[in-house]
C-alpha positions in Angstrom: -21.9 -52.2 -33.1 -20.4 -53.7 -36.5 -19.3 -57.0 -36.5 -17.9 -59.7 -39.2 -20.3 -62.4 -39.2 -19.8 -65.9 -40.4 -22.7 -66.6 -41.8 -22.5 -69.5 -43.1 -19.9 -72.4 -43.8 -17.7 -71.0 -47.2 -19.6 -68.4 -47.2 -17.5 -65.3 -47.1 -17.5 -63.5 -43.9 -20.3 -60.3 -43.8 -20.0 -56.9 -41.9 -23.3 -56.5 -39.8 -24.9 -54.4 -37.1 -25.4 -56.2 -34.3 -26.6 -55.1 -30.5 -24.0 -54.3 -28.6 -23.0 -56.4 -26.0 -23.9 -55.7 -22.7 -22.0 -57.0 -19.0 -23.9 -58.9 -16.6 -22.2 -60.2 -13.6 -18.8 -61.8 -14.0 -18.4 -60.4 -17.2 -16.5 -57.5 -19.1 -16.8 -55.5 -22.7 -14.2 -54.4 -24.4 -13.5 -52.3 -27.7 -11.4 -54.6 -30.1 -8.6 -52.2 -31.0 -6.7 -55.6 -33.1 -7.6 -59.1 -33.6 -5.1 -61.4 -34.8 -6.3 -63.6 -38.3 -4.8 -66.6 -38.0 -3.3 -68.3 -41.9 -5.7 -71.2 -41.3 -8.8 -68.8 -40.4 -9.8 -69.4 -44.4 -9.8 -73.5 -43.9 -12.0 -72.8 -40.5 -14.3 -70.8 -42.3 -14.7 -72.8 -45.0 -15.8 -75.4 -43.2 -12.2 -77.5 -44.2 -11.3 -77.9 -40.4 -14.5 -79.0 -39.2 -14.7 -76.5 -36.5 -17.5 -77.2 -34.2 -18.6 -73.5 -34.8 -22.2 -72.6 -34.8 -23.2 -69.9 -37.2 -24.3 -67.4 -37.5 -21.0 -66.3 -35.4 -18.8 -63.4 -34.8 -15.7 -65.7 -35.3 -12.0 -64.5 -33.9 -9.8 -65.8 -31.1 -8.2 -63.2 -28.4 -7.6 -59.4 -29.0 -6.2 -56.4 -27.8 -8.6 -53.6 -26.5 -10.4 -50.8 -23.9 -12.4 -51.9 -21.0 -15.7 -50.3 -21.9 -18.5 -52.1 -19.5 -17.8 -53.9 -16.4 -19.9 -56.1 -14.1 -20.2 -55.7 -10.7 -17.8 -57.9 -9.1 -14.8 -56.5 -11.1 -12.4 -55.2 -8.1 -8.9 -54.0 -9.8 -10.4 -53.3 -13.2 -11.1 -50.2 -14.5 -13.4 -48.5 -17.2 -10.4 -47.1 -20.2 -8.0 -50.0 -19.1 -5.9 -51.3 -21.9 -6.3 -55.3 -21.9 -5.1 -58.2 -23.6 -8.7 -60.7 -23.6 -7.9 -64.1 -23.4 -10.1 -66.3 -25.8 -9.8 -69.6 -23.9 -13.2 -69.4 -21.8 -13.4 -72.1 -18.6 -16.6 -73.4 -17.2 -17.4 -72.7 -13.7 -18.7 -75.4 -11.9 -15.8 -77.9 -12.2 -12.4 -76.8 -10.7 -10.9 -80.3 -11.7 -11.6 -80.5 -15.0 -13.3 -77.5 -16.2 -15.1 -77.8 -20.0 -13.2 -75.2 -22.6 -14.2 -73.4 -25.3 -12.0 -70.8 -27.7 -14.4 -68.1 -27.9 -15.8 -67.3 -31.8 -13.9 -70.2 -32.7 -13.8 -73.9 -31.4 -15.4 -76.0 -28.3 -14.4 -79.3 -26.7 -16.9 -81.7 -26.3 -20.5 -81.8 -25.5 -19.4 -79.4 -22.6 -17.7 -77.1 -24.6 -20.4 -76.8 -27.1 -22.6 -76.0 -24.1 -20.2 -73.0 -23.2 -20.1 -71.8 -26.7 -23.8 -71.0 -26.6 -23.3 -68.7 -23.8 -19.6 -67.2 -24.8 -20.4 -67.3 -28.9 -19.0 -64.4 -30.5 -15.4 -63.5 -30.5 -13.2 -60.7 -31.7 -13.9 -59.8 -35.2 -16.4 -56.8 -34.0 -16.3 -53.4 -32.8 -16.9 -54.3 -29.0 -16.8 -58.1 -27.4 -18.0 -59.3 -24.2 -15.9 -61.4 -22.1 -15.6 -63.6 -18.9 -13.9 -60.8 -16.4 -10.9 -64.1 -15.4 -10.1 -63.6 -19.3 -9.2 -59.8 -19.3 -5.5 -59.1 -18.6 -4.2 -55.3 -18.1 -1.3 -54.6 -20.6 1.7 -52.0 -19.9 0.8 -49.0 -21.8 3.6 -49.6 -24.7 1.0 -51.9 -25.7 -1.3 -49.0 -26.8 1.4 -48.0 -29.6 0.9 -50.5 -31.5 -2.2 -53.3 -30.5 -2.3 -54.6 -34.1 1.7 -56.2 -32.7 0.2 -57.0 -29.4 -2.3 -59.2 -31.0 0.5 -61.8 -32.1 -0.1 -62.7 -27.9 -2.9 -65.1 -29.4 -0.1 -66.7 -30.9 2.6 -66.7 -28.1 0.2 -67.7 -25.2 -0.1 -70.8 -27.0 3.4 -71.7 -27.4 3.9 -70.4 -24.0 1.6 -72.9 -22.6 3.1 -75.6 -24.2 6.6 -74.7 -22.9 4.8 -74.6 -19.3 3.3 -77.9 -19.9 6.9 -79.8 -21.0 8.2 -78.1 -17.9 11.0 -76.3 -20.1 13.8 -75.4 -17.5 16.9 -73.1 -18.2 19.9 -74.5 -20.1 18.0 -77.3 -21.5 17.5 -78.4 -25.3 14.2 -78.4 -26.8 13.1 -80.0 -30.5 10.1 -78.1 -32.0 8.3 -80.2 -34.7 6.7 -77.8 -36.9 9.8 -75.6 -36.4 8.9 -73.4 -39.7 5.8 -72.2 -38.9 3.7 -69.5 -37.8 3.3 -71.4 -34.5 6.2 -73.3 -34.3 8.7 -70.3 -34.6 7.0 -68.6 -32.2 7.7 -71.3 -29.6 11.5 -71.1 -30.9 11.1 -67.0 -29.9 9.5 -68.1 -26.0 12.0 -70.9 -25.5 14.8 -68.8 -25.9 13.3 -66.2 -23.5 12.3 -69.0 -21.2 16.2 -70.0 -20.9 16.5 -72.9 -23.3 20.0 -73.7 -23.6 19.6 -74.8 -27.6 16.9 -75.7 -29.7 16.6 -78.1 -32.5 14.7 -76.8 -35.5 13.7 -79.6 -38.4 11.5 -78.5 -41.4 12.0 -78.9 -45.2 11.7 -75.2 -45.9 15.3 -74.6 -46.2 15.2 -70.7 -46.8 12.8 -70.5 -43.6 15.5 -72.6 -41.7 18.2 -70.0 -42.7 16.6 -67.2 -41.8 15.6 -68.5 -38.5 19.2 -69.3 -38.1 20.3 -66.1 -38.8 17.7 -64.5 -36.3 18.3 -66.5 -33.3 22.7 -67.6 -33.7 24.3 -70.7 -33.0 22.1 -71.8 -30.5 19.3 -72.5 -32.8 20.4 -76.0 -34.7 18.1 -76.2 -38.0 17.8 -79.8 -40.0 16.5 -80.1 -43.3 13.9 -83.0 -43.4 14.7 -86.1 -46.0 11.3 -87.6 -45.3 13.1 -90.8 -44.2 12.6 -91.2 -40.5 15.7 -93.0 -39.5 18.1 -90.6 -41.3 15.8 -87.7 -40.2 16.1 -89.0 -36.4 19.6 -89.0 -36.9 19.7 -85.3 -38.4 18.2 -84.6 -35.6 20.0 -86.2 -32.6 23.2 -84.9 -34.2 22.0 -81.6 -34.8 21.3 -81.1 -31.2 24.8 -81.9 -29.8 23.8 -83.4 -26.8 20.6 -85.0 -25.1 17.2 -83.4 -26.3 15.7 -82.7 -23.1 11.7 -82.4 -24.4 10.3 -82.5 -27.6 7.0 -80.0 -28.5 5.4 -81.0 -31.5 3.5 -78.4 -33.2 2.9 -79.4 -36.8 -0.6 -78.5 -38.7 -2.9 -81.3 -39.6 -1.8 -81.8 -43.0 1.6 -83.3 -41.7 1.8 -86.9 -41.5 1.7 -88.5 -38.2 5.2 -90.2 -39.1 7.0 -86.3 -38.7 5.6 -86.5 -35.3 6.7 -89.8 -34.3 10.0 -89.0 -35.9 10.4 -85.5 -33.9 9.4 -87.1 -30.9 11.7 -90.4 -30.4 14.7 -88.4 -30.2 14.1 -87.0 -26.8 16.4 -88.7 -24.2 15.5 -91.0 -21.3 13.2 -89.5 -18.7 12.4 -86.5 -21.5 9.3 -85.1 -22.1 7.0 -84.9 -25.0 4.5 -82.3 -25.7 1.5 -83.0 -28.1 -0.1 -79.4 -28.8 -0.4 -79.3 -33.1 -3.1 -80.6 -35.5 -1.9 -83.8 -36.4 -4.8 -86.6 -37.2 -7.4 -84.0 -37.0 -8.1 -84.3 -40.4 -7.8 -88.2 -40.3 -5.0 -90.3 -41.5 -2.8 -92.6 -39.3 -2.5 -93.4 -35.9 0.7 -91.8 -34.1 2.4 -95.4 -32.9 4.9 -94.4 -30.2 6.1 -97.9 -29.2 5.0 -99.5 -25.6 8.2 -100.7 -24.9 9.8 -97.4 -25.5 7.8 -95.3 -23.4 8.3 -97.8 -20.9 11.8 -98.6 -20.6 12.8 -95.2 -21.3 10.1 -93.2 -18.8 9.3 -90.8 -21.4 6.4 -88.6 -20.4 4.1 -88.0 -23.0 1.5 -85.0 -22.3 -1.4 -83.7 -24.7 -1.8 -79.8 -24.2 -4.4 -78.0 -26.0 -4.1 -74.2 -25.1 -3.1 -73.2 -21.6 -3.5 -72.1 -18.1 -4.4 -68.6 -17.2 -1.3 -68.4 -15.5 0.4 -68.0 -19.2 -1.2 -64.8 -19.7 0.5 -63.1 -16.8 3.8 -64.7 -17.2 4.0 -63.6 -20.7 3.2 -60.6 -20.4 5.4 -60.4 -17.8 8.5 -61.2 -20.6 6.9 -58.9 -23.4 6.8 -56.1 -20.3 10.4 -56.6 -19.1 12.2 -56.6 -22.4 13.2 -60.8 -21.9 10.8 -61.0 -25.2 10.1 -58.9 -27.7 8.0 -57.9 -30.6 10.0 -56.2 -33.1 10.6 -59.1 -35.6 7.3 -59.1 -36.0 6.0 -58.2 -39.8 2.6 -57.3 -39.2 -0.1 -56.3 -42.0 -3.4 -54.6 -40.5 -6.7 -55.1 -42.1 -10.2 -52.6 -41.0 -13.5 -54.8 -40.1 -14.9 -53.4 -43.6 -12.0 -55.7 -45.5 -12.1 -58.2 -43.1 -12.1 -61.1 -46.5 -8.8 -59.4 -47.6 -7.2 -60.5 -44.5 -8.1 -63.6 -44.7 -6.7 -63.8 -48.1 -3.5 -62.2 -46.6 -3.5 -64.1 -43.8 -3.3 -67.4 -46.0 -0.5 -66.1 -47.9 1.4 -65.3 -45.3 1.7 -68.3 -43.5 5.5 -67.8 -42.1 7.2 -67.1 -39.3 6.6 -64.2 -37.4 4.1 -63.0 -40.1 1.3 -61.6 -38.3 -2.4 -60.3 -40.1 -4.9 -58.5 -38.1 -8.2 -57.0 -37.8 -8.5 -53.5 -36.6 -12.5 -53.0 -36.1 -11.6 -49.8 -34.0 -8.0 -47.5 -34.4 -8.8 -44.7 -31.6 
C-alpha cells in the first residue's frame, strides 16, 4: 500500500510503500476512502503540540472506508461493508479504567504509549488495520460522499462531550470556543440533541453572525471584551435564563482566564465539561474557587474523547435526518498532496470547514 509517513518532527509528511496491513484476531483492515485533516495537524506535525507520537508514523485520526480483511471473531461484519473506524483505541485488560490511545496520533500515559506501539499507524494510507470494537457500519448514503462523512472525527468528539455534561432536552448550554472548528460543531449536536438555547461567546464577530444566522434565535452569540466580569455578564444575560452546563472547548493558545470566565456562569447544581487544549502548552493554572464549587454543587468533569457508545448514537442522528451534513464546506486532498492539505487545512480553521485526505476514491 501507499501511505503518508511522518518521518520525522517538521519534517514534511512523505508518500511511501509500505506492507499492507494484515488482520490477526480481534482486528479489522479497511480501505481509507477519506480521512479528515484536522487545522492543527501542521502544529502536531511540527512537533509544536508536543504529541507523544513516535515516528516514523502513518499519522491521521478516524476515517471513512471498505471492510477489506477481517479476523476471525468478527460475527455481524462483513467483507465490502462501508464503515466509519473509530480512532480512539481501548486497552483490553482493564474494564475500569482502560489505557487510550488516538490511533496515528496521540497516547495517554505510560499505558497509552504502550498501546501506541501495537495500534501505530492511522488513516493517512491506502488501507488501515483496526481494533474490530472500532469499526462502525454506516447507512449507505454515506458512500456518496465519505470525504463529508469524515467530519464524524469531529462530531463524535463534541458528541462525547454533550454525553459527558449529561445535556438533556430544553436545557441551555454555553460552549467556550464557540467559533471554532470544534466548538461549532458541538453548537450543530446540541441542537440535535434537544438543547433548548445555547450561548455562543467568541471575539470573531463575523463568525458569530453567521452562526447566528445558521442556527435562529435560539443560538445567543456574545462578543468577548477580554474583561472577565463584563464578559460573565455578556454572558449570563445573553442566555436569558439559567445556563444549565458549560462545555469548554477552546484550543491551547486561549488563556485559562476564557475558561474560568465561560465556566462560572453555569447555575447552581450545573455542570461543567473540560474537553479543549487549554494549559497544554503551559501558562496558568485554571483557579475555579473552592468555595464556589462547594456552595454551589457545581460538577466539574474532565472528558477527553468519548465512549464507544457515541459512535452508534451519532450515527444514529446523521442516519435519521435529526443531524445533518450539508453545511459542511469540504475541500478533498489525494494521498500524493497530502502537504497541501495540511496547508489548507491551517487556513481553514472555521466552522464547519472540513479538509480531507482521499488515499482511495473507488
Amino acid at each position: 500500500m501507499r501511505a503518508a509517513v511522518l518521518t520525522r518532527f517538521g519534517a514534511p509528511l512523505e508518500v511511501q510503500e509500505m506492507p499492507d496491513p494484515k488482520a490477526g484476531g480481534g482486528e479489522v483492515v479497511v480501505e481509507v476512502l477519506a480521512a479528515l485533516v484536522a487545522p492543527y495537524a501542521a502544529d502536531v506535525f511540527s512537533g509544536v503540540r508536543k504529541y507523544p507520537l513516535v515516528p516514523p508514523v502513518v499519522p491521521g485520526t478516524g476515517a471513512v472506508g471498505r471492510v477489506v480483511h477481517l479476523g476471525p471473531d468478527a460475527t455481524r461484519l462483513k467483507t465490502g461493508d462501508l464503515v466509519w473506524c473509530d480512532p480512539t483505541v481501548r486497552s483490553r485488560d482493564d474494564a475500569l479504567t482502560p489505557d487510550i490511545a488516538l490511533q496515528g496520533w496521540s497516547s495517554r500515559g505510560e499505558g497509552g504509549a504502550r498501546l501506541a506501539t501495537h495500534w501505530h499507524d492511522g488513516a493517512f494510507a491506502e488501507l488501515m488495520r483496526l481494533p474490530t470494537e472500532n469499526v462502525y457500519p454506516l447507512p449507505a448514503a454515506a458512500g456518496d460522499d465519505p470525504a463529508r462523512w469524515a467530519a464524524l472525527t469531529v462530531y463524535t468528539i463534541a458528541h462525547g462531550g454533550l454525553q459527558a455534561g449529561r445535556l438533556t432536552p430544553g436545557e441551555t448550554l454555553l460552549v467556550s470556543g464557540a467559533t471554532g472548528n470544534l466548538g461549532s460543531t458541538a453548537i450543530a449536536v446540541a441542537f440535535a440533541m434537544g438543547a433548548g438555547r445555547v450561548v455562543a461567546p467568541g471575539r470573531n464577530r463575523d463568525v458569530l453572525d453567521s452562526l447566528a444566522s445558521r442556527f435562529g434565535p435560539r443560538l445567543r452569540p456574545v462578543p468577548l471584551t477580554g474583561d472577565e466580569a463584563t464578559d460573565r455578564a455578556a454572558m449570563s444575560a445573553a442566555a436569558g435564563g439559567p445556563i444549565d452546563m458549560v462545555i469548554d472547548l477552546l484550543p491551547p493558545s486561549a488563556p485559562s482566564s476564557a475558561t474560568r470566565t465561560a465556566a462560572m456562569t453555569v447555575r447552581e447544581y450545573g455542570r461543567i465539561v473540560l474537553m479543549g487544549g487549554v494549559g497544554m502548552l503551559g501558562g496558568t493554572d485554571l483557579h475555579l474557587p473552592y468555595p464556589w464549587i462547594m456552595r454551589n454543587s457545581i460538577t466539574v468533569r474532565g472528558q477527553w474523547m468519548y465512549p464507544r457508545t457515541t459512535n452508534t448514537h451519532l450515527i444514529r442522528l446523521l442516519a435519521n435526518g435529526t443531524l445533518d451534513l450539508t453545511h459542511e464546506r469540504v475541500r478533498s486532498f489525494g494521498l500524493d498532496a497530502v502537504n497541501d492539505a495540511l496547508t489548507h487545512a491551517a487556513a481553514h480553521p472555521g466552522p464547519f470547514e472540513r479538509t480531507t485526505l482521499t488515499p482511495t476514491t473507488h
